[in-house]
C-alpha positions as CSV (number, residue, x, y, z in Angstrom):
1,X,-16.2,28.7,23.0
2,X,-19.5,27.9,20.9
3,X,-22.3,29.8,21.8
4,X,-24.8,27.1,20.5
5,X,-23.4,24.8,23.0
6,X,-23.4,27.1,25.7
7,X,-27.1,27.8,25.5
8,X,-27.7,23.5,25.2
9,X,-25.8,23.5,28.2
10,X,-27.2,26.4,30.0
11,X,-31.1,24.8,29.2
12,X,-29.9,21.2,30.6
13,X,-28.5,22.2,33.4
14,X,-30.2,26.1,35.1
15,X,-32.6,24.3,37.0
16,X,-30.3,22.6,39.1
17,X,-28.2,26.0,39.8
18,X,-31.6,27.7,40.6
19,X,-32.0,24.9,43.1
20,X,-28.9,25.7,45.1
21,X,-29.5,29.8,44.6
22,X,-33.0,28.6,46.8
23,X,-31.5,26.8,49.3
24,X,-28.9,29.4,49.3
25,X,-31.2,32.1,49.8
26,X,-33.2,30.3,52.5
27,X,-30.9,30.4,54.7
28,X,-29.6,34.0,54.2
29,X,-32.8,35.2,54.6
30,X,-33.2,33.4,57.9
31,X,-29.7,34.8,58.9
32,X,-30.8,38.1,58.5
33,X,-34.3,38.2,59.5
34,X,-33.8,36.6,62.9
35,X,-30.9,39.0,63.6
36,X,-31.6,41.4,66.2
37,X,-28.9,44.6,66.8
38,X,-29.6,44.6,70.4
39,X,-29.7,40.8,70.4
40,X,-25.8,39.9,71.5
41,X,-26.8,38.7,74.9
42,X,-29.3,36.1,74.0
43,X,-27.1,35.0,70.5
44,X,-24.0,34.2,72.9
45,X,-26.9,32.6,75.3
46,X,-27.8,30.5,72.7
47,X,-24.2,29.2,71.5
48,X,-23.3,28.5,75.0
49,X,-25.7,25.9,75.5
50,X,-24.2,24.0,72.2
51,X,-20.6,22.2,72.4
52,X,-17.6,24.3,72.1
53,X,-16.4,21.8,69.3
54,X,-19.7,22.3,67.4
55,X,-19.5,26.1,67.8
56,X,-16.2,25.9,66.4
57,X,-16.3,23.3,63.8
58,X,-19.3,24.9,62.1
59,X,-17.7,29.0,62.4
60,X,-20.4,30.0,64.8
61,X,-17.8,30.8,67.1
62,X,-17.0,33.9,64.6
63,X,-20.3,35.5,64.8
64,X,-20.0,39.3,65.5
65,X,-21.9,41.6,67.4
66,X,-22.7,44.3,64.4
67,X,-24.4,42.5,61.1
68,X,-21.8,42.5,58.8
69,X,-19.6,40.0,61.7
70,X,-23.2,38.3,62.1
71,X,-23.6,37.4,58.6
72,X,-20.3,36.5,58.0
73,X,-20.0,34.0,60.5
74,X,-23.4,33.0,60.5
75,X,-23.4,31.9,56.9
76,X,-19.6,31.4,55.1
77,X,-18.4,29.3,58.2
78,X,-20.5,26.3,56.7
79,X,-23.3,26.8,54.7
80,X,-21.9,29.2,51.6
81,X,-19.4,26.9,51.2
82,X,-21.2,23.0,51.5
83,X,-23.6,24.1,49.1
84,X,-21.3,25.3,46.4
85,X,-18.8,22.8,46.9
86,X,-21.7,20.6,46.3
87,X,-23.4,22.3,43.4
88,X,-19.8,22.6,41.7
89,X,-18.9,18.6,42.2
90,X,-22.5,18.2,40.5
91,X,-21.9,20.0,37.9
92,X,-18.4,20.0,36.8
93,X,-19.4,16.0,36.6
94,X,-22.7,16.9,34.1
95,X,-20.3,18.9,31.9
96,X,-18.1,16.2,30.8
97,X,-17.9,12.6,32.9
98,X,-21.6,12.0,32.3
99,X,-22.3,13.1,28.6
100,X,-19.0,10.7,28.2
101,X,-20.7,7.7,29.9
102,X,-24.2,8.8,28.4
103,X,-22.7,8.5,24.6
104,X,-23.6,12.5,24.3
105,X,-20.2,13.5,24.1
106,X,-19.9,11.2,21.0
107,X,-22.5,13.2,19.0
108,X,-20.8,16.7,20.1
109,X,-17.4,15.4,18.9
110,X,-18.9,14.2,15.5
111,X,-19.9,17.9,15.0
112,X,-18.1,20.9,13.7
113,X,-16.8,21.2,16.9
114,X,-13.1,20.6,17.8
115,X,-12.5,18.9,21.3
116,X,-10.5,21.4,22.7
117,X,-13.5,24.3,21.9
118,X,-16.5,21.7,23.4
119,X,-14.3,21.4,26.4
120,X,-13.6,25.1,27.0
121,X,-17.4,25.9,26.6
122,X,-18.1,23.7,29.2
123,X,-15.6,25.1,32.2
124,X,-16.5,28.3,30.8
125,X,-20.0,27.5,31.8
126,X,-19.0,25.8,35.0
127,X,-17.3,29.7,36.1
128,X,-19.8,31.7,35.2
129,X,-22.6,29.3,36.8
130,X,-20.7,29.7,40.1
131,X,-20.6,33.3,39.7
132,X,-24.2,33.5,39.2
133,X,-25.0,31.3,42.9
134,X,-22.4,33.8,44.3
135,X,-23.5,37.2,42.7
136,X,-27.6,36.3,43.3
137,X,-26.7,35.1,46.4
138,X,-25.1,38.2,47.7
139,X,-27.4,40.7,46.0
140,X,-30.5,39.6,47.7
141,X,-28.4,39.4,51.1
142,X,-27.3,43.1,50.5
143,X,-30.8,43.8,49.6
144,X,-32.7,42.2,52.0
145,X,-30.0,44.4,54.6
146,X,-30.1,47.8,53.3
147,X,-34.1,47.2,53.6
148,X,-34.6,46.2,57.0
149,X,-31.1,47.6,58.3
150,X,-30.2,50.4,56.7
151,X,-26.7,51.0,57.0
152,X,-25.7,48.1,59.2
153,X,-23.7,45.9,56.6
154,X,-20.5,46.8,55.2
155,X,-21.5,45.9,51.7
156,X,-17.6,46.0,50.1
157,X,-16.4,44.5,53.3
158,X,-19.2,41.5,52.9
159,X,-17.9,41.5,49.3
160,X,-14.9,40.7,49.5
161,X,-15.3,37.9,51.7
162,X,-18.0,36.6,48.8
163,X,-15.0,37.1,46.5
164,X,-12.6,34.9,48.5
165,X,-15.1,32.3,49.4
166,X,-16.0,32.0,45.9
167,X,-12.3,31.4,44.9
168,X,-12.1,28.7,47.1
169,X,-15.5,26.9,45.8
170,X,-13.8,27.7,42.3
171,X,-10.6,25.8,43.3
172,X,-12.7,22.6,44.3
173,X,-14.7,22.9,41.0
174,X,-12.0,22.9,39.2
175,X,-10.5,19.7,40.6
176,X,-13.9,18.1,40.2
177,X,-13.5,19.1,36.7
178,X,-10.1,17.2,36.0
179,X,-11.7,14.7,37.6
180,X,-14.4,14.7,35.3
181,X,-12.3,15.4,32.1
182,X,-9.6,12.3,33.5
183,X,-12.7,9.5,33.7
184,X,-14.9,7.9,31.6
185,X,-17.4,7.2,34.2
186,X,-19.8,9.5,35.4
187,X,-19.6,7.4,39.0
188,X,-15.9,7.1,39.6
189,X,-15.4,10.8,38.4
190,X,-17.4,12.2,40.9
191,X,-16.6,9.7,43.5
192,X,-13.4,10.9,43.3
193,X,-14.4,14.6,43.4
194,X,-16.5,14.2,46.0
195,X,-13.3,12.5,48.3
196,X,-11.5,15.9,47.5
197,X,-14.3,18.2,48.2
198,X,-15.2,16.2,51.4
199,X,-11.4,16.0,52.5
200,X,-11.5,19.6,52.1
201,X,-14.6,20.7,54.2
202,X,-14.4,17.7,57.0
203,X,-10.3,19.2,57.6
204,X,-11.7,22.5,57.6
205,X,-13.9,21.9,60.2
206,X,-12.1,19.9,62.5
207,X,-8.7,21.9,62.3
208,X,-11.3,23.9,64.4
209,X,-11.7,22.0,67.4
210,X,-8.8,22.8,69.0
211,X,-5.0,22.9,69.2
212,X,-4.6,19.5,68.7
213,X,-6.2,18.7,65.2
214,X,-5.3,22.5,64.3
215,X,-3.0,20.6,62.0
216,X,-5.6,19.5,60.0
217,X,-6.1,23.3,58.9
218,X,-3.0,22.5,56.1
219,X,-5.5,19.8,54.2
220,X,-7.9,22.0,53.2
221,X,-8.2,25.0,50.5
222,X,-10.7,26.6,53.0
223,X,-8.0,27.5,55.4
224,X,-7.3,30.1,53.6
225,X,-11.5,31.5,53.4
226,X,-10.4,33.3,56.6
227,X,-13.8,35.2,57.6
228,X,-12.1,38.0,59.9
229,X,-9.3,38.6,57.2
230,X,-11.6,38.4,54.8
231,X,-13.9,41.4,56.3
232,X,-11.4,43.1,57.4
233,X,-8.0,43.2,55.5
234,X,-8.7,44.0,52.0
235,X,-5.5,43.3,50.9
236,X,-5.8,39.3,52.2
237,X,-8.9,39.2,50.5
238,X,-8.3,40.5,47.2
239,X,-4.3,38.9,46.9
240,X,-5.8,35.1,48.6
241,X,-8.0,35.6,45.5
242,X,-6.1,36.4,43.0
243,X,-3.6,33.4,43.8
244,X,-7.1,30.9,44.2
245,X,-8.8,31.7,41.2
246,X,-5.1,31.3,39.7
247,X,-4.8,27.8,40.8
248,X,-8.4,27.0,39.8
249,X,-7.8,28.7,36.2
250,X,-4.5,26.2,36.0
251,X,-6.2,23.3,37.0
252,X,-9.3,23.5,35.0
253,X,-6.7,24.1,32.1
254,X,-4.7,21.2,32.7
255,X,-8.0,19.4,32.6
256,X,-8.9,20.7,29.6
257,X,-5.7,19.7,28.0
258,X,-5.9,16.0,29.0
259,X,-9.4,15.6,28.2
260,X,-8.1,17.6,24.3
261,X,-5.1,14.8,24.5
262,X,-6.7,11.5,25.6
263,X,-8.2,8.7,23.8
264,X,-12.0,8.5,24.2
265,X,-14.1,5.7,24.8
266,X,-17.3,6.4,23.4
């Protein structure tokens, strides 16, 4: 990895990250602040006047009674994982597909730097860029609880289902970033990622409308971001990890290995 590139990288690209963390943290602090402990009656008031199929496809059917259940549901049943899906399809194309098409990755490859170590610094950067939106993300949510309800979250229980949700995101980054390291072109690289991330969250949420397109549940890597397992069995959580961020590691390798491999044309 070279730290000088890391930094360049980090200085072109940590407003956009900041950008989702905002939009991020909207929407957690609306989650928490309009939940209500004694408010069950009027939250399963509210979701019975929407669709079943709406309250399904978007998790809201999940929502728990205690705040922990409530935030869960309320937030990793769509929103944590559309805008990280988005943010990584984003930027795994920045890191590679577009300085290719922009003639940048021309000037980095004329440097002192080997291919196979510009490459690495910029998945390297991808990870830890997603672990940021994930750690900021659930600090301020922990925060925000243990001010205005003390004791009401499970804080290891609400991170571990960060941890698996994050593992998911990571495995759609990482295709977007073979995608990015197989094309020249900044617009068919993420044309193609975005196919694969949308394939991913559309199955996702219509293998929830009911028995019928349950099928659809095998399509999708978010299957597997189970929110009761991942609250409450410990052991899903931490092994359906382990085996994502696996998978992600392999695939961002194998892109990493074509891109070291394949003729350039720049």
């Amino acid at each position: 990895m070279n730290k000088t590139l890391f930094l360049g990288t980090l200085k072109a690209n940590y407003t956009l990250v900041l950008g989702f963390i905002f939009f991020c943290l909207i929407y957690v602090s609306v989650s928490i602040g309009t939940y209500k402990p004694d408010s069950s009656e009027m939250i399963d008031a509210l979701l019975t006047m929407l669709p079943e199929q709406m309250v399904s496809a978007f998790g809201f059917d999940k929502l728990g009674k205690d705040l922990t259940s409530y935030l869960s549901g309320y937030l990793f049943g769509f929103i944590l994982i559309v805008f990280p899906v988005i943010y990584s399809v984003i930027i795994a194309n920045n890191l590679v597909a577009k300085l290719v098409d922009k003639g940048s990755m021309a000037y980095l490859l004329t440097s002192t730097n080997t291919r196979l170590k510009v490459i690495i610094t910029q998945y390297v950067y991808m990870i830890l860029s997603l672990l940021f939106l994930f750690g900021v993300t659930y600090s301020v949510a922990v925060l925000m609880a243990v001010i205005m309800f003390p004791g009401d979250l499970d804080i290891l229980a609400y991170l571990q289902l960060n941890l698996l949700t994050f593992s998911g995101v990571f495995v759609t980054g990482s295709i977007a970033f073979l995608f990015s390291c197989i094309f020249n072109e900044s617009r068919i690289a993420t044309a193609a990622s975005s196919g694969v991330a949308g394939l991913f969250i559309v199955t996702h949420m219509v293998a929830g409308l009911g028995e019928s397109t349950e099928f659809m549940k095998y399509l999708s890597v978010f299957t597997l971001v189970d929110v009761d397992l991942g609250i409450n069995d410990t052991g899903y959580a931490l092994l359906t990890s382990l085996i994502l961020i696996l998978i992600g590691l392999a695939v961002g390798c194998f892109g990493a290995f074509l891109f070291n491999k394949r003729s350039l044309t720049i």
